[in-house]
PyMOL CGO cylinders between C-alpha atoms (Angstrom):
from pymol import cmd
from pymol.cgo import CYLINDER

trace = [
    CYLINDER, 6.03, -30.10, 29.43, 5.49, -32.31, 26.06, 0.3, 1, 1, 1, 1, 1, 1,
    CYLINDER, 5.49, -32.31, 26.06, 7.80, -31.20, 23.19, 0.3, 1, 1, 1, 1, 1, 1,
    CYLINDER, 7.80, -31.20, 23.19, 4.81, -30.40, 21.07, 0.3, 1, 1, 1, 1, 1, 1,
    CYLINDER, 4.81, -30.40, 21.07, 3.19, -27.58, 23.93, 0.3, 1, 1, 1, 1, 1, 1,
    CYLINDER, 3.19, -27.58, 23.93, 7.12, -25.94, 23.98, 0.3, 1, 1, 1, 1, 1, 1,
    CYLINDER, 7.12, -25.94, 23.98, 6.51, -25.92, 19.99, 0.3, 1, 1, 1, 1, 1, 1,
    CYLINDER, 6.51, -25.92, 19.99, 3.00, -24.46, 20.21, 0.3, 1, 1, 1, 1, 1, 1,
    CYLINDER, 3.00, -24.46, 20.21, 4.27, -21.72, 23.12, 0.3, 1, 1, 1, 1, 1, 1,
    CYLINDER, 4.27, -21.72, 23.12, 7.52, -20.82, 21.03, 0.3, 1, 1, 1, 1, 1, 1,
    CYLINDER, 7.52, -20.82, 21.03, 5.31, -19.86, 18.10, 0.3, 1, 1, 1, 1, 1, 1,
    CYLINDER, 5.31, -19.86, 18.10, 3.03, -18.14, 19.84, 0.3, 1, 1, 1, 1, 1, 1,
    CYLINDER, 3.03, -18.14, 19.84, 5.39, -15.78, 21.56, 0.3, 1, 1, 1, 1, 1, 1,
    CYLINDER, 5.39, -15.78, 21.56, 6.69, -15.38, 18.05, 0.3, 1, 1, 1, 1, 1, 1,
    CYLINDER, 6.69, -15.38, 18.05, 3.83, -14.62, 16.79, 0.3, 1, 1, 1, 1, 1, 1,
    CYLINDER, 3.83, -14.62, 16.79, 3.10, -12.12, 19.44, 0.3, 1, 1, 1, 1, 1, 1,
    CYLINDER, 3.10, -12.12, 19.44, 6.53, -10.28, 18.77, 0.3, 1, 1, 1, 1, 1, 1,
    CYLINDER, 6.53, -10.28, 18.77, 5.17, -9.88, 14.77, 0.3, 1, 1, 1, 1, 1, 1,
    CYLINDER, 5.17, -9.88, 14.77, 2.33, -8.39, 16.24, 0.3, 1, 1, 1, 1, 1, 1,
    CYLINDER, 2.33, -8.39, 16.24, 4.08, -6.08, 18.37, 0.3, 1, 1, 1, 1, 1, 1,
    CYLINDER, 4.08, -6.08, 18.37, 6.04, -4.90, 15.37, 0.3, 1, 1, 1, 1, 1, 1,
    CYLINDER, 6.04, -4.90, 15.37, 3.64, -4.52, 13.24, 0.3, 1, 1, 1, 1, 1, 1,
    CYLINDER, 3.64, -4.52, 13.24, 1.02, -2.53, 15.81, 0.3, 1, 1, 1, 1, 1, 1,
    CYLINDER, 1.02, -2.53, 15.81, 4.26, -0.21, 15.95, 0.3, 1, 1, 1, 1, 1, 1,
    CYLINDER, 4.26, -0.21, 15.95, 4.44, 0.38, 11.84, 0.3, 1, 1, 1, 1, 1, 1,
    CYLINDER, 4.44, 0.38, 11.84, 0.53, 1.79, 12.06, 0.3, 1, 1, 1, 1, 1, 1,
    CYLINDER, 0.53, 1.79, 12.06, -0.25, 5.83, 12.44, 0.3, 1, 1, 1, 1, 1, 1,
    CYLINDER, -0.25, 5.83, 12.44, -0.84, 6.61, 15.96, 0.3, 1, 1, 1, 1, 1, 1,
    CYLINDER, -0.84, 6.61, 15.96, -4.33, 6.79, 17.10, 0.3, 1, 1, 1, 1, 1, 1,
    CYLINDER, -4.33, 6.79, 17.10, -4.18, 10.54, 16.87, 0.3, 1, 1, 1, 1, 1, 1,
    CYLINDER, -4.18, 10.54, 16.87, -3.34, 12.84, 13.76, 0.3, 1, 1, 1, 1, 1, 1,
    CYLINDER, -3.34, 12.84, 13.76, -1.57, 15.51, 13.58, 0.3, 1, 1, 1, 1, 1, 1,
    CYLINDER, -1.57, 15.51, 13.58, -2.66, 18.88, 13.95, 0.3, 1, 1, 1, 1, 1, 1,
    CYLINDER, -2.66, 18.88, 13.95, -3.35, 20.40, 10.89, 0.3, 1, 1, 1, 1, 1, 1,
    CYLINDER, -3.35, 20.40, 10.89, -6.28, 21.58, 7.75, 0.3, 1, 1, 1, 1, 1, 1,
    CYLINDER, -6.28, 21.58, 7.75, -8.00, 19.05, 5.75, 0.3, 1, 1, 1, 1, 1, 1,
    CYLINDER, -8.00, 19.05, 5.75, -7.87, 20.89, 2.08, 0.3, 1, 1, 1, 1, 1, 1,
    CYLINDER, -7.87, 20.89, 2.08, -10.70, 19.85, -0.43, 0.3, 1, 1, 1, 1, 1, 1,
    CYLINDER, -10.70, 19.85, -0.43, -8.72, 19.99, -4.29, 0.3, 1, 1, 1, 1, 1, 1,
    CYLINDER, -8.72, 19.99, -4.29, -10.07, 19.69, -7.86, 0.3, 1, 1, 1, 1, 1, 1,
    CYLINDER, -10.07, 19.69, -7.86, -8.06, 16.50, -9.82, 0.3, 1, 1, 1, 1, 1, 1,
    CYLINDER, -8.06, 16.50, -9.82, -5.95, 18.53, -13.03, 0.3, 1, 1, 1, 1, 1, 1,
    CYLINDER, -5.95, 18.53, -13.03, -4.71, 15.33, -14.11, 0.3, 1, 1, 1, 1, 1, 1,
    CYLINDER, -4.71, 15.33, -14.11, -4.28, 11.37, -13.01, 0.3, 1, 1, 1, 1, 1, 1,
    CYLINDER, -4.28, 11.37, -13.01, -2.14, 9.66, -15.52, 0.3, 1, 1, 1, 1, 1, 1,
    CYLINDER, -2.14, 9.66, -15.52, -0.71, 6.30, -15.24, 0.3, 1, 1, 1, 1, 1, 1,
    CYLINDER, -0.71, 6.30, -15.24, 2.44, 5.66, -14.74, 0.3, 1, 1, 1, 1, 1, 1,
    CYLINDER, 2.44, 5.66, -14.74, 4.10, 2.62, -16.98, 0.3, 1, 1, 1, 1, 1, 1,
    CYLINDER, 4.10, 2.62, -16.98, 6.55, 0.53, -16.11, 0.3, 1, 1, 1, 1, 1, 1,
    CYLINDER, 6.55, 0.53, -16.11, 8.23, -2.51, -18.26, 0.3, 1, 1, 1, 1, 1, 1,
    CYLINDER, 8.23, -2.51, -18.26, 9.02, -5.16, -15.98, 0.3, 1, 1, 1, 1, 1, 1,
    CYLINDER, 9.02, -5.16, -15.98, 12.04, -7.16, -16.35, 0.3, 1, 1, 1, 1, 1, 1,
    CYLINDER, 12.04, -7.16, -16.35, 9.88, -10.54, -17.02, 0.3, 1, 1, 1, 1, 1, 1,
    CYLINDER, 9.88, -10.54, -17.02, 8.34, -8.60, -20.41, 0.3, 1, 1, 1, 1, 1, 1,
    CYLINDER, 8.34, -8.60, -20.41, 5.01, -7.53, -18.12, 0.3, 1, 1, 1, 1, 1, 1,
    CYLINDER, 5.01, -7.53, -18.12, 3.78, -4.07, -18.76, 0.3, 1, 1, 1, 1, 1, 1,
    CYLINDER, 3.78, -4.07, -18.76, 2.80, -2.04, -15.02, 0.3, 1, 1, 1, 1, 1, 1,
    CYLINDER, 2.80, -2.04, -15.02, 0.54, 0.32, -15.24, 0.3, 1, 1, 1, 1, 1, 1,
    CYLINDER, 0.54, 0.32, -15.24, -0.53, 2.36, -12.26, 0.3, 1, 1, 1, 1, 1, 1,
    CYLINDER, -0.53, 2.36, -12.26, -2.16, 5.47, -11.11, 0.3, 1, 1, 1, 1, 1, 1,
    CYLINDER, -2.16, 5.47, -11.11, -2.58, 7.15, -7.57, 0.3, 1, 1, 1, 1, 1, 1,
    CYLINDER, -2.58, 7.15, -7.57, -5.92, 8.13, -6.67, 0.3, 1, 1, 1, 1, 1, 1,
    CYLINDER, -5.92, 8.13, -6.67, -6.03, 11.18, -3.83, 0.3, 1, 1, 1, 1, 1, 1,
    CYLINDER, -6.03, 11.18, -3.83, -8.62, 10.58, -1.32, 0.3, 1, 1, 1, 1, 1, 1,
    CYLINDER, -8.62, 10.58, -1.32, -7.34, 13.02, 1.40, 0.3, 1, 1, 1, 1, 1, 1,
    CYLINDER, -7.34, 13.02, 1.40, -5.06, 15.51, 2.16, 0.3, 1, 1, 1, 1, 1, 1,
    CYLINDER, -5.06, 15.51, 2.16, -3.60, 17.45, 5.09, 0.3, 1, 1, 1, 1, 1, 1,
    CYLINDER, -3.60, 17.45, 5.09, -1.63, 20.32, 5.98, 0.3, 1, 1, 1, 1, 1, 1,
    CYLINDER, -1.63, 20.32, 5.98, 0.39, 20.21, 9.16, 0.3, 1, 1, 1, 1, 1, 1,
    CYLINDER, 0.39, 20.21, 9.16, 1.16, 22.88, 11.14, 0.3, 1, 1, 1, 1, 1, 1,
    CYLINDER, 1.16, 22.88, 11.14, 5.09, 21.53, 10.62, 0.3, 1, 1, 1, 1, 1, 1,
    CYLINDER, 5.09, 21.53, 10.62, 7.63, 22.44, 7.86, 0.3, 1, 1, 1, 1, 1, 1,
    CYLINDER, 7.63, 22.44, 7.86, 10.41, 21.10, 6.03, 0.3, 1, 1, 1, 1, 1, 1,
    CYLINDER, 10.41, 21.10, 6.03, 13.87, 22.62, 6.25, 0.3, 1, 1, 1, 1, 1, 1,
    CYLINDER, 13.87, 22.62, 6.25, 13.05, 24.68, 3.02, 0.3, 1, 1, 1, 1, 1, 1,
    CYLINDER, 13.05, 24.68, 3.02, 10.33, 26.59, 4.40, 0.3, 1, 1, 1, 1, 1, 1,
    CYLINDER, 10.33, 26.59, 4.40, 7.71, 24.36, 2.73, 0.3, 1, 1, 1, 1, 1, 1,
    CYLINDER, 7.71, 24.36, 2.73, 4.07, 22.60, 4.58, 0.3, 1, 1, 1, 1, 1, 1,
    CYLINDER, 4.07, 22.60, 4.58, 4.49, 18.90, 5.17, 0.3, 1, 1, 1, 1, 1, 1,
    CYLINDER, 4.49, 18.90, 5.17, 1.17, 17.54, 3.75, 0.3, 1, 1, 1, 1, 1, 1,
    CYLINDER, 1.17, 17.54, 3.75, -0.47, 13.75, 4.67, 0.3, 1, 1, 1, 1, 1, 1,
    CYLINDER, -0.47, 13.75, 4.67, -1.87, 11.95, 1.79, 0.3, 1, 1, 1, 1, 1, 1,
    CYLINDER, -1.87, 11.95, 1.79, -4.57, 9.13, 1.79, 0.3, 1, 1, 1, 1, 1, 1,
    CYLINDER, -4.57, 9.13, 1.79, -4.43, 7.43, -1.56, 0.3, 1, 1, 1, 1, 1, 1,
    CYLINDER, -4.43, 7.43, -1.56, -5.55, 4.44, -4.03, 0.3, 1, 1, 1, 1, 1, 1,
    CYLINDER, -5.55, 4.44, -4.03, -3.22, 2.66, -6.28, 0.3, 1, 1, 1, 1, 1, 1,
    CYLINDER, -3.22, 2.66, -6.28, -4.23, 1.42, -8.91, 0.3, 1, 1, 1, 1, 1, 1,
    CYLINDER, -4.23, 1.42, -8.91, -2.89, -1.43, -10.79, 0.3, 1, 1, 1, 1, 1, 1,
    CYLINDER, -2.89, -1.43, -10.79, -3.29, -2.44, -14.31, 0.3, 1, 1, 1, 1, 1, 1,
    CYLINDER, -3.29, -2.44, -14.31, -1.27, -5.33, -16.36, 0.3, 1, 1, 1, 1, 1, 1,
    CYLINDER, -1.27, -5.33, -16.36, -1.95, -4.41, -19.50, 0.3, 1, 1, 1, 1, 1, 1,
    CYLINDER, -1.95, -4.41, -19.50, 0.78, -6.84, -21.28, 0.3, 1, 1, 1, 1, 1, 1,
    CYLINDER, 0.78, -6.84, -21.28, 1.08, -9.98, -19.35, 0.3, 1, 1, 1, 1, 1, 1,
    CYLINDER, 1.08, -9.98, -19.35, 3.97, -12.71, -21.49, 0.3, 1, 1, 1, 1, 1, 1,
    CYLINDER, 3.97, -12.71, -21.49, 2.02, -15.88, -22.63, 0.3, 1, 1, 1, 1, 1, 1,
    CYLINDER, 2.02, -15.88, -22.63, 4.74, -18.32, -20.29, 0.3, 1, 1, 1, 1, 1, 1,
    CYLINDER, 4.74, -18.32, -20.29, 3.32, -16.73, -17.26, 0.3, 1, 1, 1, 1, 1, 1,
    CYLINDER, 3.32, -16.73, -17.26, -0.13, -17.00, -17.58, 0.3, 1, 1, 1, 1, 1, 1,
    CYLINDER, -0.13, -17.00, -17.58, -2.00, -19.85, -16.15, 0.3, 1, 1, 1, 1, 1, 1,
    CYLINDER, -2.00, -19.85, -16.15, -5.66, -20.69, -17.34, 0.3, 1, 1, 1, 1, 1, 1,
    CYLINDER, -5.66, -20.69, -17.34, -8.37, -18.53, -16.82, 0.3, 1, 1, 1, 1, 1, 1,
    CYLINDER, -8.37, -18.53, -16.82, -11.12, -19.57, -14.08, 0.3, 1, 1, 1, 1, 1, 1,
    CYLINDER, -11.12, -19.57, -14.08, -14.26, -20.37, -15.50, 0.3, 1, 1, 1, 1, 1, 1,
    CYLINDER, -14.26, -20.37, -15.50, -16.22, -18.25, -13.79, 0.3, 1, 1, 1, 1, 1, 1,
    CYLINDER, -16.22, -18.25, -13.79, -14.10, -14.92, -15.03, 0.3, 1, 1, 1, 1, 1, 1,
    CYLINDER, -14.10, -14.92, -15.03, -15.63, -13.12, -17.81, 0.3, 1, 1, 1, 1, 1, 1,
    CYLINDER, -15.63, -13.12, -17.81, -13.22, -10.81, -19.61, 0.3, 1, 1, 1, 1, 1, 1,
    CYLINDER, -13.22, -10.81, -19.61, -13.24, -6.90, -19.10, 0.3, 1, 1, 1, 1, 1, 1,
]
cmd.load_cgo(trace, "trace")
């Protein structure tokens, strides 16, 4: 077997362990038993966040979904599942990190 097909095989059988561990991070297939609740948004406020490179983070969850399982925390209270959104603003970016803008970008 050439050097370069023992290469080729011992990166693909890495590869295929990434996968493995990743496919193992995801949700199961099947969700938990529980009640989808509908809600009204109160409030979404951003959350801001001075970086230590002088950038200002700015960033807001977004619900899209929520669930009530039929489980419960050692206090007594639901355990909910969240789907969400982040996002993320940079408000304050310093000048020495900025590269040029693209052309084609028009400003917001």
């Amino acid at each position: 077997m050439s050097d370069r097909l023992q290469k080729l095989e011992a990166r693909v059988e890495a590869l295929e362990k990434k996968l493995e561990k990743l496919r193992s991070l995801l949700p199961s297939q099947e969700m938990p038993e529980g009640v989808d609740l509908d809600w009204k948004t109160v409030k979404e406020d951003w959350n801001i966040y001075k970086l230590e490179d002088g950038t200002t983070l700015k960033i807001k969850i977004i619900l899209k979904g929520v669930r009530r399982l039929n489980r419960y925390n050692p206090d007594g209270t639901p355990v909910y599942i969240v789907a969400s959104q982040n996002i993320v603003s940079t408000p304050k970016v310093p000048k020495k990190l900025m590269k040029p803008r693209a052309k084609n970008i028009k400003r917001i």
